[in-house]
VOBA-1610 file (N, C-alpha, C; in pm, whole numbers, padded with zeros to 5 digits, always signed):
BEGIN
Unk-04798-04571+07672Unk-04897-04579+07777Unk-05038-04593+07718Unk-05054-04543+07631Unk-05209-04550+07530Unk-05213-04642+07488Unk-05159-04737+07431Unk-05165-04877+07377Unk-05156-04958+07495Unk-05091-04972+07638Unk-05158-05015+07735Unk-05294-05037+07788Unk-05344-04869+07793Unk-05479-04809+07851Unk-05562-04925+07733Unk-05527-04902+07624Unk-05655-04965+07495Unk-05606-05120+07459Unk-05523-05226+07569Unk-05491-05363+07592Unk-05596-05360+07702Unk-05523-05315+07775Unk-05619-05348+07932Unk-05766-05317+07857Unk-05825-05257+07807Unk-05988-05244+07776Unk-06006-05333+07723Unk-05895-05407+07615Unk-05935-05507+07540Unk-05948-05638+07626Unk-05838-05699+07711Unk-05882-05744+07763Unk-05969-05765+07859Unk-06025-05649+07911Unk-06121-05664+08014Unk-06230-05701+07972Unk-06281-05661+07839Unk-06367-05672+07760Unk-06382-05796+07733Unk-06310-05882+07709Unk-06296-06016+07645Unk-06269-06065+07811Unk-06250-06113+07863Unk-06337-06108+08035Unk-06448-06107+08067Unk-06465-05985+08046Unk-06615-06018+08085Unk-06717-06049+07996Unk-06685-06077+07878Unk-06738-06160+07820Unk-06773-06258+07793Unk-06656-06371+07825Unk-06639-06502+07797Unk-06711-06527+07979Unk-06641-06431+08083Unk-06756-06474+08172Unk-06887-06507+08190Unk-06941-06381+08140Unk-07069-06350+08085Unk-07126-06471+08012Unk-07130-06524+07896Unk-07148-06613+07778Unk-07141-06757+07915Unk-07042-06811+07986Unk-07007-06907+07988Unk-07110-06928+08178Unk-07148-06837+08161Unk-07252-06845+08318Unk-07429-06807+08287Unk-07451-06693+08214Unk-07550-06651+08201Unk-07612-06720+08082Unk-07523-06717+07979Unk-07538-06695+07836Unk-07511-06913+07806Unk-07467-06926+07894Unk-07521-07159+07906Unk-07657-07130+07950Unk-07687-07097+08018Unk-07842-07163+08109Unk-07928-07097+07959Unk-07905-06963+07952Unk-08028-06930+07842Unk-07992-07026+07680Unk-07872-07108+07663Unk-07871-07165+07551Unk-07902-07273+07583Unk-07911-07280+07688Unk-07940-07417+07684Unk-08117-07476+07712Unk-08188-07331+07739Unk-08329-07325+07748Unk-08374-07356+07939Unk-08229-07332+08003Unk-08323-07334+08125Unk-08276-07128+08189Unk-08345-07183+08344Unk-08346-07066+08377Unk-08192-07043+08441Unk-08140-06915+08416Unk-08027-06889+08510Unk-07997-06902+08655Unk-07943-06948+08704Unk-07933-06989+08843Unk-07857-06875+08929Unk-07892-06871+09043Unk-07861-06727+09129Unk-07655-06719+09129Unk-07639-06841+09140Unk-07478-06843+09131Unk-07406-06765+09003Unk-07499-06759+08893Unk-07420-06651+08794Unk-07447-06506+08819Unk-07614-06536+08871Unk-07618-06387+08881Unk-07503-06308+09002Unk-07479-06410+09065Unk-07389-06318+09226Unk-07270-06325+09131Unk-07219-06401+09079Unk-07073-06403+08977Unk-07064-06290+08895Unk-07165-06288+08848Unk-07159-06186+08683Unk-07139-06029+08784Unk-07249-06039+08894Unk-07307-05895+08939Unk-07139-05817+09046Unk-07059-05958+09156Unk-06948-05933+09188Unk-06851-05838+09097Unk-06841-05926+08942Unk-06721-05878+08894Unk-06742-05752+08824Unk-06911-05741+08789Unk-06939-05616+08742Unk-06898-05458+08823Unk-06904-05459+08956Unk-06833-05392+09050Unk-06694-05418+09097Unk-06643-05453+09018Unk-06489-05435+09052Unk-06436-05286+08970Unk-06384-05249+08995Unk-06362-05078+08918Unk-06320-05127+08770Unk-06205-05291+08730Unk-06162-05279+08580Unk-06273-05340+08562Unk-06385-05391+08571Unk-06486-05483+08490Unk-06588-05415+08489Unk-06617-05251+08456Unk-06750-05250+08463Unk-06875-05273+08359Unk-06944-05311+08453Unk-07067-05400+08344Unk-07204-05342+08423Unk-07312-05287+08344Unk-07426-05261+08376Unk-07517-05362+08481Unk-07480-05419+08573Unk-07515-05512+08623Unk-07669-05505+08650Unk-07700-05372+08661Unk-07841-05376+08724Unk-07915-05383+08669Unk-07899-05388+08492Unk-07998-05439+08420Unk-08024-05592+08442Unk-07941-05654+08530Unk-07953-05850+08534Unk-08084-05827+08631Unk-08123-05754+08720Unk-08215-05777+08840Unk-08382-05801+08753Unk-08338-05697+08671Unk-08544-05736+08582Unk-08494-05894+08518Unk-08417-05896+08441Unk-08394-06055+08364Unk-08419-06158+08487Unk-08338-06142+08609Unk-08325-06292+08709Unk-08481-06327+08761Unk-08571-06157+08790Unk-08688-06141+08859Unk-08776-06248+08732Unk-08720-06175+08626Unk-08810-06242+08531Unk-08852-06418+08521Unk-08728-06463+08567Unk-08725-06574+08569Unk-08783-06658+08688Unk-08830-06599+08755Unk-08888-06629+08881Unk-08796-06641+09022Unk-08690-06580+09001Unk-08615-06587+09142Unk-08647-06442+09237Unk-08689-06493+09354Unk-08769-06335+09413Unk-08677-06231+09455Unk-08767-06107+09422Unk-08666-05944+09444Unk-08622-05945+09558Unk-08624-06003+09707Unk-08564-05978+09810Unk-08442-06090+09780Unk-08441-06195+09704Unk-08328-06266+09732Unk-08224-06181+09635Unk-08239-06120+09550Unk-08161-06062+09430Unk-08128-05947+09545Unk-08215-05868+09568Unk-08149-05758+09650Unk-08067-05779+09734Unk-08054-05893+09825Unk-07943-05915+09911Unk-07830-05957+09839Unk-07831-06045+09733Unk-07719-06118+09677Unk-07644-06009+09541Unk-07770-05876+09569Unk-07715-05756+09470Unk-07625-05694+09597Unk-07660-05651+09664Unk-07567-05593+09797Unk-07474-05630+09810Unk-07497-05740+09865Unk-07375-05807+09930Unk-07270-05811+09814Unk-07262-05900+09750Unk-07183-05893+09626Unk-07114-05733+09585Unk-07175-05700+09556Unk-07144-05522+09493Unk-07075-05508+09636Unk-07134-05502+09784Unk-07031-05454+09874Unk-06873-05468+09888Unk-06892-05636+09870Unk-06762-05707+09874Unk-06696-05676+09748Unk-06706-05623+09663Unk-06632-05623+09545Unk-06523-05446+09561Unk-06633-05360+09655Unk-06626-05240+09679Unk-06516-05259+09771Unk-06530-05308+09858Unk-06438-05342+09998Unk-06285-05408+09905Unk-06304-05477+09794Unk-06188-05490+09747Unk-06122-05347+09641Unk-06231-05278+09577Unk-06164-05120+09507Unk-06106-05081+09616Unk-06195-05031+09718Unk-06115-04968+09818Unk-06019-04969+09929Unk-05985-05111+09861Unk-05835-05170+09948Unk-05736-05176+09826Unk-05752-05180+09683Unk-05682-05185+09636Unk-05632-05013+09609Unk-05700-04915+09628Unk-05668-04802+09600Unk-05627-04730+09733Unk-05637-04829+09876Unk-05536-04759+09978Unk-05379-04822+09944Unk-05364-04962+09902Unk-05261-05039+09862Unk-05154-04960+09727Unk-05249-04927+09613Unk-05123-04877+09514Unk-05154-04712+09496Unk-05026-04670+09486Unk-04991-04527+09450Unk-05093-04440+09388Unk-05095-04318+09361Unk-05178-04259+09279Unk-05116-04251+09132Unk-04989-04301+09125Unk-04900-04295+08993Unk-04949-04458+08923Unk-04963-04518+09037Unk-05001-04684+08965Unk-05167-04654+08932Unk-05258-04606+08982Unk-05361-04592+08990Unk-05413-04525+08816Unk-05324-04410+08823Unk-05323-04308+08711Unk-05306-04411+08550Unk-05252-04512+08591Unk-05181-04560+08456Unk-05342-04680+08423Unk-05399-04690+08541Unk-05542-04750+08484Unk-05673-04704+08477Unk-05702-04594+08528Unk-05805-04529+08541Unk-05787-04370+08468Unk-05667-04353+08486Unk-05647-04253+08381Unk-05667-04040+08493Unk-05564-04016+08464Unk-05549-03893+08530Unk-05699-03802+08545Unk-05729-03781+08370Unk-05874-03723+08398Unk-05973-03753+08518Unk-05997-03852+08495Unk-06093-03955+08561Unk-06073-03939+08698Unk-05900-03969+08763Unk-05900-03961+08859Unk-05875-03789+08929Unk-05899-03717+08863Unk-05882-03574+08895Unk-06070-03544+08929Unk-06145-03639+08830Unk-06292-03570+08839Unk-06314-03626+08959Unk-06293-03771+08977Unk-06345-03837+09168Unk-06272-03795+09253Unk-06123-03769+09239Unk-06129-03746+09374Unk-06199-03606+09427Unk-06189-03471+09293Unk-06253-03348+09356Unk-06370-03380+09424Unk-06450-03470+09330Unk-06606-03505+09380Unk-06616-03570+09517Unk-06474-03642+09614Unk-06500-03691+09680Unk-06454-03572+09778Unk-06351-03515+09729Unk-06310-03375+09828Unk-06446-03290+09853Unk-06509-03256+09769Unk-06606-03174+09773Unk-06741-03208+09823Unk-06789-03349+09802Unk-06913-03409+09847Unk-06908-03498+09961Unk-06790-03585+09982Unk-06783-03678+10035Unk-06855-03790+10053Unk-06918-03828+10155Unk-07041-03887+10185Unk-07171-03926+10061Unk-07169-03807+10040Unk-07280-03788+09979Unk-07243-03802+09835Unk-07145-03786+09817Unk-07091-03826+09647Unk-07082-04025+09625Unk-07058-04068+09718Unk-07017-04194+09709Unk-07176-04283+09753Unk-07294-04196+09812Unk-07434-04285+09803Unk-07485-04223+09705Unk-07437-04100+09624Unk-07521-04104+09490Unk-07475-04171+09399Unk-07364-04206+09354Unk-07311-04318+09291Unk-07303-04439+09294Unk-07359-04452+09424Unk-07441-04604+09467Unk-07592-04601+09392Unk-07650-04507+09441Unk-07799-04491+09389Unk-07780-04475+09260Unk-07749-04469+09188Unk-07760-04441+09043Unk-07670-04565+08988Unk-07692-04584+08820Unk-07611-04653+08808Unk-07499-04592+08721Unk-07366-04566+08834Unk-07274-04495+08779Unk-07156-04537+08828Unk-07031-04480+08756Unk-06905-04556+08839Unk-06893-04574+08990Unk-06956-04644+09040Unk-06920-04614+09183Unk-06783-04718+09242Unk-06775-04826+09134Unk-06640-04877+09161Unk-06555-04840+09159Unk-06545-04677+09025Unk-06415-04647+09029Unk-06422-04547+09200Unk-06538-04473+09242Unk-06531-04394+09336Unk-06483-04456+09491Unk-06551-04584+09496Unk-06446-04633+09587Unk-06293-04652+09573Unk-06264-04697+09483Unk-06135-04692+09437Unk-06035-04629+09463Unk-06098-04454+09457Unk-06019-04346+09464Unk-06061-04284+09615Unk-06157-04328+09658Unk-06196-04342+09792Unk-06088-04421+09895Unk-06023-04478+09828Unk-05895-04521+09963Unk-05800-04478+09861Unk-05767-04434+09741Unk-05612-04371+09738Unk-05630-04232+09759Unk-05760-04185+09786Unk-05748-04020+09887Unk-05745-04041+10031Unk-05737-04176+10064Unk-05766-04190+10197Unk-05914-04141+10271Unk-06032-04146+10229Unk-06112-04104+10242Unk-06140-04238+10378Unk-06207-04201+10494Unk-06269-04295+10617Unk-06330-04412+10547Unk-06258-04507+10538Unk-06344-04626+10516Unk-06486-04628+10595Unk-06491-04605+10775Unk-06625-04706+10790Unk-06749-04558+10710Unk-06688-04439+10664Unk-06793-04340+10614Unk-06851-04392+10444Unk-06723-04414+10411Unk-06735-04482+10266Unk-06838-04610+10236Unk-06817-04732+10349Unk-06863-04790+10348Unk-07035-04803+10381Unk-07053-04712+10491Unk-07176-04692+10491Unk-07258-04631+10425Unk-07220-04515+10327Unk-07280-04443+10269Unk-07327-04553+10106Unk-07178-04664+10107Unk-07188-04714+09964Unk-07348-04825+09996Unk-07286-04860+10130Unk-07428-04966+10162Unk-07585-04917+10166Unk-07571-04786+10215Unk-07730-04688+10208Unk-07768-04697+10033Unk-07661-04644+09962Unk-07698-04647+09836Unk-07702-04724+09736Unk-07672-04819+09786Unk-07694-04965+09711Unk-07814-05029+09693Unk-07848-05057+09864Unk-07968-05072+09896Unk-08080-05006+09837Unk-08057-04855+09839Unk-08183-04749+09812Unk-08225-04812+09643Unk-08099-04851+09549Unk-08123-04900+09449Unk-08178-05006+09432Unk-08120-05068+09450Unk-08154-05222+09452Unk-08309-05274+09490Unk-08346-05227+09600Unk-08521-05160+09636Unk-08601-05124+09531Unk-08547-05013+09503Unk-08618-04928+09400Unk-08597-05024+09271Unk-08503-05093+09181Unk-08528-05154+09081Unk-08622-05229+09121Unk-08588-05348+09212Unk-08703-05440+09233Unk-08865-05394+09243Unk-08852-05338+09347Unk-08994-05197+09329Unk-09079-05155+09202Unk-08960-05127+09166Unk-09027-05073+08991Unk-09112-05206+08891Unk-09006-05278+08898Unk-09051-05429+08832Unk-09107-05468+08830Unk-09150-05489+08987Unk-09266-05571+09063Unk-09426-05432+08989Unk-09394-05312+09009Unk-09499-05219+09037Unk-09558-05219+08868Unk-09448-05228+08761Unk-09447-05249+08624Unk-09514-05344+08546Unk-09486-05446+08637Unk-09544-05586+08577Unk-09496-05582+08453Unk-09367-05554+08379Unk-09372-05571+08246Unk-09299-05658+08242Unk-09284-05768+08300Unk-09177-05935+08309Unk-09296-06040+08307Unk-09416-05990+08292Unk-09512-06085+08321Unk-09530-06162+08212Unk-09451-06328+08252Unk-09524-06356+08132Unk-09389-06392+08044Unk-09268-06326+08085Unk-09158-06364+08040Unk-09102-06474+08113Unk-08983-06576+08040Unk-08942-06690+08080Unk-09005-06793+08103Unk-09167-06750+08117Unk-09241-06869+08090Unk-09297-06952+07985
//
């Protein structure tokens, strides 16, 4: 089972890599600017629970490039929602025994307490922050936790982020001047 757990990383890794490289990583070799279609690509698969990728460091890089913080914030939402809406259908769909063999017992012993114990409020701080919140949806439908509660709380805290990076950026000015 351990040489599984450390395949699956390998390949996920090499995934999102060659994704990565072959969307983001053309436009910057090739000297133009990245186009919003990688960023919604790269930022989707980054919220899927096996691909996670720091996505929210892409929002200062895309801003940088001159594509504006309200269009990133919606196409950060939306994206991250829909990717969420798929964790948390795939974790009402398979077992907690199928679940266990990819996310790993620990892991799923620390979210679901956190979701037993916080609920609501565990799943928009893990929106607001940048933290597993793919795997928390995840385990958010194999505890059976209320989807439309899940869902709203993931959308409050997405948003609250997504705001606030752009916010910061804009308030920072430290992109000024980059990509040009």
């Amino acid at each position: 089972m351990k040489r599984y757990r450390i395949f699956a990383v390998l390949v996920t890794a090499v995934v999102a890599i060659v994704y990565v490289s072959t969307t983001l990583g053309r436009a910057i070799y090739e000297g133009q600017s990245p186009g919003l279609g990688s960023f919604a690509g790269i930022h989707f698969a980054g919220y899927l629970f096996f691909l996670l990728m720091p996505v929210e460091a892409l929002v200062p890089v895309y801003e940088a490039e001159g594509h504006p913080g309200s269009t990133l914030i919606l196409l950060a939402v939306s994206t991250a929602f829909v990717a969420q809406l798929i964790d948390y259908g795939i974790g009402r769909a398979f077992s907690e025994r199928v679940i266990d063999n990819v996310i790993g017992q620990e892991r799923y012993d620390r979210f679901s307490a956190t979701i037993e114990k916080w609920g609501g409020a565990a799943i928009f701080f893990f929106n607001l922050f940048p933290l597993s919140s793919p795997n928390m949806l995840l385990v958010s439908g194999i505890v059976r936790y209320s989807a439309p509660k899940a869902f709203f709380f993931s959308l409050i805290g997405l948003t609250a982020k997504y705001l606030a990076i752009v916010y910061l950026v804009d308030l920072s000015g430290w992109w000024t001047g980059v990509g040009s």
